[in-house]
C-alpha positions in Angstrom: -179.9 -47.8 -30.2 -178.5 -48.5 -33.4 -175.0 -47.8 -32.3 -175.6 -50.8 -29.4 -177.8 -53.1 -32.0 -174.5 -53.2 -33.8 -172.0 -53.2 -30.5 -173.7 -56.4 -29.2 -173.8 -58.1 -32.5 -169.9 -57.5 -32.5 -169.5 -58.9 -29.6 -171.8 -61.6 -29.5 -169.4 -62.4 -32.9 -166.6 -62.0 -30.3 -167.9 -64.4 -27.7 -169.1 -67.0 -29.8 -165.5 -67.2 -32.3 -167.4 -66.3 -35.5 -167.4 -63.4 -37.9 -171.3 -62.6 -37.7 -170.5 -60.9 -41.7 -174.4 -61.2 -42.4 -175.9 -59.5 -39.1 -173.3 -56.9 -39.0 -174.4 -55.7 -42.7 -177.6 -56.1 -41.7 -177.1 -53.3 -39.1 -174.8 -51.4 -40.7 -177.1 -51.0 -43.6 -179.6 -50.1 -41.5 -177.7 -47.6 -38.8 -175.3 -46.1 -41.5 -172.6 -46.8 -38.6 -169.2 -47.6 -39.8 -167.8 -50.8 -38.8 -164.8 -49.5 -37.9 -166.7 -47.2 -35.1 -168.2 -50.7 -33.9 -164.9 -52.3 -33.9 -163.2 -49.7 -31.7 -166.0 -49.9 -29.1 -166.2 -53.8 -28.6 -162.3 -53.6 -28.4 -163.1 -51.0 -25.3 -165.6 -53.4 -24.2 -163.0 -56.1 -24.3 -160.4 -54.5 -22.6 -162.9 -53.8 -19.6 -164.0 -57.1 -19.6 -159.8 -58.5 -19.1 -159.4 -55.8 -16.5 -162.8 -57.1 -14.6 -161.3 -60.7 -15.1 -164.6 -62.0 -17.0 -166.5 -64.9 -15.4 -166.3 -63.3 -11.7 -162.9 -63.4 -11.9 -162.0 -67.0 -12.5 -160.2 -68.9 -14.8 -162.0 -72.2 -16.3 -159.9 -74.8 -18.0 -159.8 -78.4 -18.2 -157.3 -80.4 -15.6 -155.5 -82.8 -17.4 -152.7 -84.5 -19.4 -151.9 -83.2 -23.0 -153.6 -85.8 -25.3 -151.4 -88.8 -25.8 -149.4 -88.6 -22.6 -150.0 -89.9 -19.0 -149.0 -89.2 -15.3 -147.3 -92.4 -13.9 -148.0 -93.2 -9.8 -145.6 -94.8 -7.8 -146.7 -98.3 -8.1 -146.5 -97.9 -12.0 -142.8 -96.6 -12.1 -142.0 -99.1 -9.7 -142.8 -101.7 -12.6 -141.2 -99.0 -15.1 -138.0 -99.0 -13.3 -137.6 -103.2 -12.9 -138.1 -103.5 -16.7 -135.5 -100.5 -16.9 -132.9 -102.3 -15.4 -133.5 -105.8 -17.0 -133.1 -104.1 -20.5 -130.4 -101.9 -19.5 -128.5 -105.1 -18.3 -129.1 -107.0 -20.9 -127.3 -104.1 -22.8 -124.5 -103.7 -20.7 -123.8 -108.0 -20.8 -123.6 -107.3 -24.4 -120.6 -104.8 -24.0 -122.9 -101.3 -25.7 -121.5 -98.2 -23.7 -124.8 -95.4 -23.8 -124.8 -91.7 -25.3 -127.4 -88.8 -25.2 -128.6 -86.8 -27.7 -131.1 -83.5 -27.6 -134.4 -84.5 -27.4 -135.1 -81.8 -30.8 -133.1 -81.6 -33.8 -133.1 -79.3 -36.8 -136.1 -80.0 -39.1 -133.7 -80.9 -41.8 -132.0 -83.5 -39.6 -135.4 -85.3 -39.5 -137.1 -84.9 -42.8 -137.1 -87.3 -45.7 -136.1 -90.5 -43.5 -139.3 -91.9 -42.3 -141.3 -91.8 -45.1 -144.9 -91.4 -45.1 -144.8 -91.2 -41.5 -143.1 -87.8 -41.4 -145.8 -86.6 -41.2 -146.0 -87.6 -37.8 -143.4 -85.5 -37.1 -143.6 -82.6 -34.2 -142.3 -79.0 -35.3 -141.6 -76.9 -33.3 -142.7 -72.9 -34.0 -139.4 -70.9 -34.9 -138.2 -68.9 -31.9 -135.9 -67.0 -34.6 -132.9 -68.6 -36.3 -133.0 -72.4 -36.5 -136.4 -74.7 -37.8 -136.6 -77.4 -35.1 -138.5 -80.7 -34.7 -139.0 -83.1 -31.7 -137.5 -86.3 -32.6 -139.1 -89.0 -34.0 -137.1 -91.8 -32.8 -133.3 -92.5 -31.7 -132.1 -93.6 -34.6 -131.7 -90.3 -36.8 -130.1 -88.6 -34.2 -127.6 -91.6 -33.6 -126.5 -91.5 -37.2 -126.2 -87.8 -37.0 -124.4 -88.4 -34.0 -122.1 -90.6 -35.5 -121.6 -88.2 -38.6 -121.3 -85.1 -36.6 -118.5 -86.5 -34.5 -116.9 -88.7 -37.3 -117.6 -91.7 -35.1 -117.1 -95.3 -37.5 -117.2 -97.8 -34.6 -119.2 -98.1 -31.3 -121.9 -100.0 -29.6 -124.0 -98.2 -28.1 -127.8 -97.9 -26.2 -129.9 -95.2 -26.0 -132.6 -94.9 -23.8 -134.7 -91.6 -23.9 -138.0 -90.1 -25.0 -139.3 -89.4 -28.7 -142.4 -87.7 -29.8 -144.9 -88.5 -32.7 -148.0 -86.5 -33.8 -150.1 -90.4 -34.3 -153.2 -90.9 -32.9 -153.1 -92.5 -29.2 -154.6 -95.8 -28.2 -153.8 -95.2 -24.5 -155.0 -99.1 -23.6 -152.2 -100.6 -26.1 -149.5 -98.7 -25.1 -149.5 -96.3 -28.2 -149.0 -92.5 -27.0 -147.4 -89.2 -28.5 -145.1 -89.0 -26.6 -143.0 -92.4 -25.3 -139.7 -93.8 -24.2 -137.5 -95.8 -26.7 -134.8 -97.8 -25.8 -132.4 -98.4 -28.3 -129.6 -100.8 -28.8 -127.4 -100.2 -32.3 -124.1 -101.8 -33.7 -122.2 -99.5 -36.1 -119.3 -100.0 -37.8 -117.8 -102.8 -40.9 -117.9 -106.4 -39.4 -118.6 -109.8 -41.9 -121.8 -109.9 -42.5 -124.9 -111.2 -40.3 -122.8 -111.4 -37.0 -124.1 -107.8 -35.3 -127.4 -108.5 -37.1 -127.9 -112.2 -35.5 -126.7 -110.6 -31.8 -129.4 -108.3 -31.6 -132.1 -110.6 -32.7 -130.3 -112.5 -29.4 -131.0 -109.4 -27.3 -134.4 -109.1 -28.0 -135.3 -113.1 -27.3 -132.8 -112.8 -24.0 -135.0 -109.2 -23.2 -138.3 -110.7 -23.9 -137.7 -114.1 -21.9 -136.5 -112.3 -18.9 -139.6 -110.3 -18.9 -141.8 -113.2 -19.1 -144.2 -111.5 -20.7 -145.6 -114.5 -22.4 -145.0 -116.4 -25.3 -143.6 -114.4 -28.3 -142.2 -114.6 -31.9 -139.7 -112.5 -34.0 -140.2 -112.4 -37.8 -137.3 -111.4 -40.2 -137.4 -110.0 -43.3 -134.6 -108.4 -45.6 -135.6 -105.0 -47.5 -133.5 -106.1 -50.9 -136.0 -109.1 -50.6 -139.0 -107.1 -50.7 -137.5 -104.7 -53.5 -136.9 -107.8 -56.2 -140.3 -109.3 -54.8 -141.8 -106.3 -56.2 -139.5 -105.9 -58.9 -140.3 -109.2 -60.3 -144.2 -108.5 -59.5 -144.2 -105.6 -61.7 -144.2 -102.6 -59.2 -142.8 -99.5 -61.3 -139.2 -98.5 -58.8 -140.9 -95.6 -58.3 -143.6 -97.0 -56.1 -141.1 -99.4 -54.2 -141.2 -97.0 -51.0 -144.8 -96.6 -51.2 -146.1 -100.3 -52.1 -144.0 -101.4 -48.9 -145.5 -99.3 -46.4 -148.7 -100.6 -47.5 -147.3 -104.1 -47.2 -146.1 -102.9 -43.8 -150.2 -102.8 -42.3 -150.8 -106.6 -43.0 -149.8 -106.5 -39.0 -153.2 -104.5 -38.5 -155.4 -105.0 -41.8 -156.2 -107.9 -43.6 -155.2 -109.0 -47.3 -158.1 -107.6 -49.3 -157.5 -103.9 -47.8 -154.2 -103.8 -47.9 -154.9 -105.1 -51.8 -157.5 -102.6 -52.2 -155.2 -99.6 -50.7 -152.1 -100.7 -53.5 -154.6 -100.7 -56.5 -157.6 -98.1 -56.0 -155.2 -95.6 -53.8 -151.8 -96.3 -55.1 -152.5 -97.0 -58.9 -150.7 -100.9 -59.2 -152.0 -102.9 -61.4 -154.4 -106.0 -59.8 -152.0 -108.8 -61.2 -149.1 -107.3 -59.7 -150.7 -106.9 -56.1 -152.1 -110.2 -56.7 -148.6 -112.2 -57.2 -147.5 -109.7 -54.1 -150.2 -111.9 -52.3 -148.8 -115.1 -53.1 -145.7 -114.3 -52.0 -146.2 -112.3 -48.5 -148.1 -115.5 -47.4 -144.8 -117.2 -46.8 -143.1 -118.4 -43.7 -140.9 -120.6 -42.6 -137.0 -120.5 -41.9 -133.7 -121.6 -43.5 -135.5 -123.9 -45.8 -137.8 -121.1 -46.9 -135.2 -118.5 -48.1 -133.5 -122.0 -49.9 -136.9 -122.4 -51.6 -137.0 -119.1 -53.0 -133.6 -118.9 -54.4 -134.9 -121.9 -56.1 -137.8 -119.8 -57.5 -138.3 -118.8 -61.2 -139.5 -115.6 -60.4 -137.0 -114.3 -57.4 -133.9 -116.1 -58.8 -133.9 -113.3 -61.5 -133.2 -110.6 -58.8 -130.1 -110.2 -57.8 -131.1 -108.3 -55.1 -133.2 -110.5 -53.8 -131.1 -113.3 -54.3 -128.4 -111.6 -52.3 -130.6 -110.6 -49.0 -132.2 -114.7 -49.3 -128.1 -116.3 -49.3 -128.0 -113.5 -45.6 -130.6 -114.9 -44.5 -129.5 -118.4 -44.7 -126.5 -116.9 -43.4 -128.8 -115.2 -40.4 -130.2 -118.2 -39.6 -127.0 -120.2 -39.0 -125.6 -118.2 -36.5 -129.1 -118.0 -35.0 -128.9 -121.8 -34.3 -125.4 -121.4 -32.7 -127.2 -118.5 -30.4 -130.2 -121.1 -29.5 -132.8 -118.9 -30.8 -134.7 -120.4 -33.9 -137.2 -121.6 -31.9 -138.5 -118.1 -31.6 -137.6 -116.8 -35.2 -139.4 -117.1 -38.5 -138.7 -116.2 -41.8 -141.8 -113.7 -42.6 -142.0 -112.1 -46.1 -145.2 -109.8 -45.3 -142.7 -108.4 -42.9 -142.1 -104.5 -44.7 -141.2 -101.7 -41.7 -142.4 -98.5 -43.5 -139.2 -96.5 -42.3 -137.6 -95.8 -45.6 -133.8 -95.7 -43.8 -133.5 -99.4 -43.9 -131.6 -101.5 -46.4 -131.0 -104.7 -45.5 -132.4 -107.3 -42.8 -135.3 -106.2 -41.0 -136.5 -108.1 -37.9 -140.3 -107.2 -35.2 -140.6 -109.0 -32.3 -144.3 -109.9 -31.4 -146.4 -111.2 -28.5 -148.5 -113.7 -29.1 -150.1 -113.9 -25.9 -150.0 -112.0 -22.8 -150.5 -113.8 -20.5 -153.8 -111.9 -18.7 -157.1 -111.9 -20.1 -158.0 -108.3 -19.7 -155.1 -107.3 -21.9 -156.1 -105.5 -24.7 -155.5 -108.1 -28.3 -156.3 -107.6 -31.9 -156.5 -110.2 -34.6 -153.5 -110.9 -36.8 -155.1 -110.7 -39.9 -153.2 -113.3 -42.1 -152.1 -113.0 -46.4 -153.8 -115.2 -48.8 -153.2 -118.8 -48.2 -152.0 -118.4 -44.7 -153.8 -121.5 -42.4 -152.3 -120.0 -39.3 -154.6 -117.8 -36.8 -153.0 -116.6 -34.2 -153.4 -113.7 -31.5 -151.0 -110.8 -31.0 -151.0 -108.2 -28.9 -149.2 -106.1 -31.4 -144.8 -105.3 -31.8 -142.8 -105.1 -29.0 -139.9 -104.6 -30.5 -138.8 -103.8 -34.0 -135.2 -102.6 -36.1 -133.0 -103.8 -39.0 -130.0 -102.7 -40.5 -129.4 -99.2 -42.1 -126.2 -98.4 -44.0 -126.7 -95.4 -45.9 -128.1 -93.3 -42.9 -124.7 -92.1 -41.6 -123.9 -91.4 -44.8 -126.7 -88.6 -45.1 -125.2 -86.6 -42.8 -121.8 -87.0 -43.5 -120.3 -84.0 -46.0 -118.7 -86.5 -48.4 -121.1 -89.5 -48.0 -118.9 -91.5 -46.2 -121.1 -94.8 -45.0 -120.5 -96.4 -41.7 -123.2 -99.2 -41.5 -125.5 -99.6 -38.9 -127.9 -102.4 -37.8 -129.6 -101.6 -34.3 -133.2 -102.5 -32.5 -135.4 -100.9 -30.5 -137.9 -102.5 -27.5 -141.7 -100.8 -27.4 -141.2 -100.7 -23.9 -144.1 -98.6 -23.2 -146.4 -101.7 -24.7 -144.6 -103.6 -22.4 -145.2 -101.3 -19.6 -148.9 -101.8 -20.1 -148.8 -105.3 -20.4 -146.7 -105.5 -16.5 -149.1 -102.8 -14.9 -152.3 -105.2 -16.2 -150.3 -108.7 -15.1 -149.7 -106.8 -11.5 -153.0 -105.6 -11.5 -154.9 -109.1 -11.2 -151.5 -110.6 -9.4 -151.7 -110.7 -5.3 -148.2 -110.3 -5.7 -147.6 -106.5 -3.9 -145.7 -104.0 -6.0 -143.4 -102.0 -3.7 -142.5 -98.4 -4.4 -139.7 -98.2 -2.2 -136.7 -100.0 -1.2 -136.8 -99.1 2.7 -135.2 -102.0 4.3 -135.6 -101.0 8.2 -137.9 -98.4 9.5 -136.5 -96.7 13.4 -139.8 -96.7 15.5 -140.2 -96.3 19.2 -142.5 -97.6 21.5 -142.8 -94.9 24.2 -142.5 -91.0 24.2 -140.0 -88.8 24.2 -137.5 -90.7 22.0 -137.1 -88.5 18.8 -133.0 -87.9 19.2 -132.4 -91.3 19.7 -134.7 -92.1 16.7 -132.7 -90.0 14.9 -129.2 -90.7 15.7 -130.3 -94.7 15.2 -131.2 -93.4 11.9 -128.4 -91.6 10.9 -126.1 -94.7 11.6 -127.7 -97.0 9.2 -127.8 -94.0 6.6 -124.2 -93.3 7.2 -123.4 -97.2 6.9 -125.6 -97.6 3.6 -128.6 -99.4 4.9 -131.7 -97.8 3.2 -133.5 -96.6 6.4 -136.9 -94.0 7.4 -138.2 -92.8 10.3 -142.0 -91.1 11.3 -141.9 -87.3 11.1 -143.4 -87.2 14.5 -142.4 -86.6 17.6 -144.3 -89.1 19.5 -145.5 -91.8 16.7 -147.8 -94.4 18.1 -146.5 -98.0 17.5 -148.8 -99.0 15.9 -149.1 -96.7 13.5 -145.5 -97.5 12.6 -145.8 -101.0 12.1 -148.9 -100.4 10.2 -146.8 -98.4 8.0 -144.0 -100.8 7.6 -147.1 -103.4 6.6 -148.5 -101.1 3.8 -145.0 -100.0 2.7 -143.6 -103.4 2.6 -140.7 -102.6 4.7 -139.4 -106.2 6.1 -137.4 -105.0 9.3 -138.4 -102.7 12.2 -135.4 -101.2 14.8 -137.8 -100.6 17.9 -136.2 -98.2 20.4 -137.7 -98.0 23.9 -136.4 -96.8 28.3 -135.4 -100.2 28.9 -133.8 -100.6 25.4 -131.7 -97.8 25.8 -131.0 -98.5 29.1 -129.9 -102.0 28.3 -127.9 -100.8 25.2 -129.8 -102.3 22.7 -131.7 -101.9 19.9 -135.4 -104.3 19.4 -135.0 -105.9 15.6 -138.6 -107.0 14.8 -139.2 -109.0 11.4 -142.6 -107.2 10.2 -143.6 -110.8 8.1 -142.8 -113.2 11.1 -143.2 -110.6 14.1 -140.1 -112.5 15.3 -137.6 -110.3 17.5 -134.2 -110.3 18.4 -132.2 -107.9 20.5 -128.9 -106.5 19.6 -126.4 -104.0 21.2 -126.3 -100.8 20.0 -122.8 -99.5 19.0 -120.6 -98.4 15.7 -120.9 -102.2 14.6 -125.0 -102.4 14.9 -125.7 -100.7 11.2 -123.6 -102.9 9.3 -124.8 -106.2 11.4 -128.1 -104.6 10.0 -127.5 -105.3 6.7 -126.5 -109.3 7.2 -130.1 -109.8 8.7 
């Protein structure tokens, strides 16, 4: 009795994922039994219990996605693949060539270059030999890339997946794991010319989508170092202070003020002339202000990012874009790679009510309300990555974006959703039916001409398809043009061409020259 008293209280400790310490020297004071002797009997117990297969034999799990990733149907990579292809144009009018990278790294490849959100970071366990990561982003591994391969010139996208350990908000696009689609100029040009083209790609990207109305502030990181310089943050808390400054996007002034002083330690008159200054926006005239001002004409850092800036904007007017741009200084990007401009595109509307919005919060003095739906695109420049990896240091600067395309992605599904617009999923352009019995071969060899002269073509799997359940298909599919085959048809040597819309028909002879007449109509 005692030996099963102590037996079940093992196991119960089994079952239920506990150690049970008090009942089991409870018993074992009382019994005198050792607990090894219990151990070795629940392990027998155990093993009978795997061999019976527990549970009558079935396995119970939960069916579904890992948390923070999603299945996509056909409908949705339909809309997927269209914005594919407009970016990926856009990137090819601009003359970038693409590469590919692994999708994990070495953990040492990864570590130290996005600042407080490595911890975001996915390691992988060590299958013995090399400490791996999933990456982060594009970027690292581009400037590895380029180090690796002693690359100091190219233009290049990259469009691939990336992985971070965040928390997902499904309905705004946010997941662990995401594409990224990546667009970087590397090499030593005058300044502000690479860095004004991509802020170009992004408006040309984000017009062509017609995604709604959107803005894209720039910033410059030597800027935000001789703001803080001259405010009074120590150098050591540069990195820190500006990834606070980086979440006035998501909180408003008097937490992101509270986070610098009660959780970083700076002073409440530094923060507080911080404040004053992140309020600002404007454009050319703005960075010509500041180099005016008492405070950040003393930085010469600061002084040096304002005169690009002015720069920036210049060639911005000759692209036709400053109608779009503003000069933002509560702009920070936490990634701690970046050294110079620093530019996030923003929608401020989308265009459909049901889309998901959160309130911009704005810094003290800022009149302006306005409602975003959050970045959908973001990058700067970054000249000391390369260097990183290279053995001697050797630089090759770097200024690059990338496009949130999966924010994107939610915003088209939601506008397609309330549009009557129909999404196909395929680009069939005629479907081979028949209107009697018996006609499979010809079906067949009809289709195999249109394949063979490049006319995207389907046929029923049946042998003896209704008509009208073809047609019906070609409705729901979308599929404008119907070959209809039939006795007299064939006997007339022709083929039936039906316009699915319009139901209007025309006959035409079926020969060698029928496929690509196909492809006119």
């Amino acid at each position: 009795i005692n030996m099963l008293a102590m037996i079940c209280v093992r196991s119960c400790a089994a079952v239920m994922g506990c150690r049970a310490a008090t009942c089991v020297r409870s018993v074992h004071s009382f019994s005198g039994i050792t607990v090894a002797q219990i151990d070795e009997e629940v392990a027998k117990l155990l093993e009978l219990k795997a061999r019976l297969g527990g549970d009558d034999g079935k396995h119970q799990f939960v069916l579904k996605t890992a948390k923070g990733t999603r299945d996509y149907n056909p409908k949705q990579m339909a809309i997927r693949e269209k914005v594919f292809n407009t970016i990926i144009s856009c990137f090819k009018r601009h003359g970038a060539e693409t590469i590919d990278t692994p999708v994990f790294e070495l953990k040492e490849t990864l570590t130290g270059k996005y600042g407080e959100d490595s911890k975001l970071i996915y390691d992988l366990k060590d299958q013995g030999g090399e400490l791996l990561s999933l990456r982060y982003d594009l970027t690292v591994p581009f400037a590895r890339y380029l180090a690796m391969n002693k690359i100091t010139n190219i233009k290049r996208y990259h469009i691939a997946k990336v992985y971070r350990r965040d928390n997902p908000a499904m309905t705004r696009g946010r997941y662990r794991e995401f594409y990224q689609c990546d667009f970087d100029i590397a090499g030593q040009y005058d300044a502000m010319i690479p860095d004004a083209e991509c802020l170009k790609i992004v408006y040309e990207i984000l017009h062509e989508l017609d995604l709604g109305d959107f803005r894209i502030k720039v910033n410059d990181r030597r800027i935000l170092d001789g703001m803080f310089a001259v405010c009074g943050v120590p150098d050591d808390k540069f990195r820190t202070i500006c990834s606070t400054v980086d979440k006035l996007d998501k909180m408003s002034w008097e937490d992101v003020k509270k986070e610098m002083v009660n959780e970083k330690g700076l002073s409440e008159q530094a923060a507080d002339q911080i404040g004053e200054y992140v309020s600002m926006q404007g454009g050319m005239d703005l960075a010509e202000h500041l180099l005016q001002d008492q405070k950040m004409s003393q930085s010469k850092q600061a002084c040096a990012g304002l005169s690009d800036i002015k720069l920036l904007f210049s060639y911005l007017q000759l692209f036709q874009v400053t109608d779009k741009v503003v000069f933002d200084l509560s702009l920070a990007r936490g990634l701690d790679y970046y050294t110079g401009v620093i530019y996030e595109a923003v929608l401020t509307q989308a265009g459909v009510a049901s889309v998901t919005t959160e309130a911009q919060n704005g810094a003290p003095g800022s009149t302006e309300e306005s409602v975003s739906v959050g970045s959908v695109a973001g990058g700067g420049r970054y000249d000391g990555l390369v260097g990183m990896f290279d053995p001697k240091g050797r630089k090759v600067p770097c200024v690059g974006v990338s496009i949130g395309i999966e924010r994107i992605f939610s915003i088209m599904e939601q506008k397609a959703e309330v549009s009557a617009e129909k999404v196909r999923t395929t680009e069939v352009q005629v479907m081979v039916a028949s209107a009697q019995k018996n006609l499979l071969e010809e079906r067949l060899k009809l289709t195999a001409e249109l394949w063979n002269a490049g006319i995207k073509a389907e046929v029923m799997y049946k042998k003896n398809p209704k008509l009208l359940s073809q047609l019906q298909h070609c409705e729901e599919s979308g599929i404008p043009l119907v070959a209809i085959l039939g006795e007299q048809e064939l006997k007339d040597g022709v083929v039936k061409l039906r316009v699915v819309a319009t139901r209007e028909e025309v006959s035409h002879t079926v020969d060698i020259h029928t496929a690509p007449h196909l492809r006119t109509i």
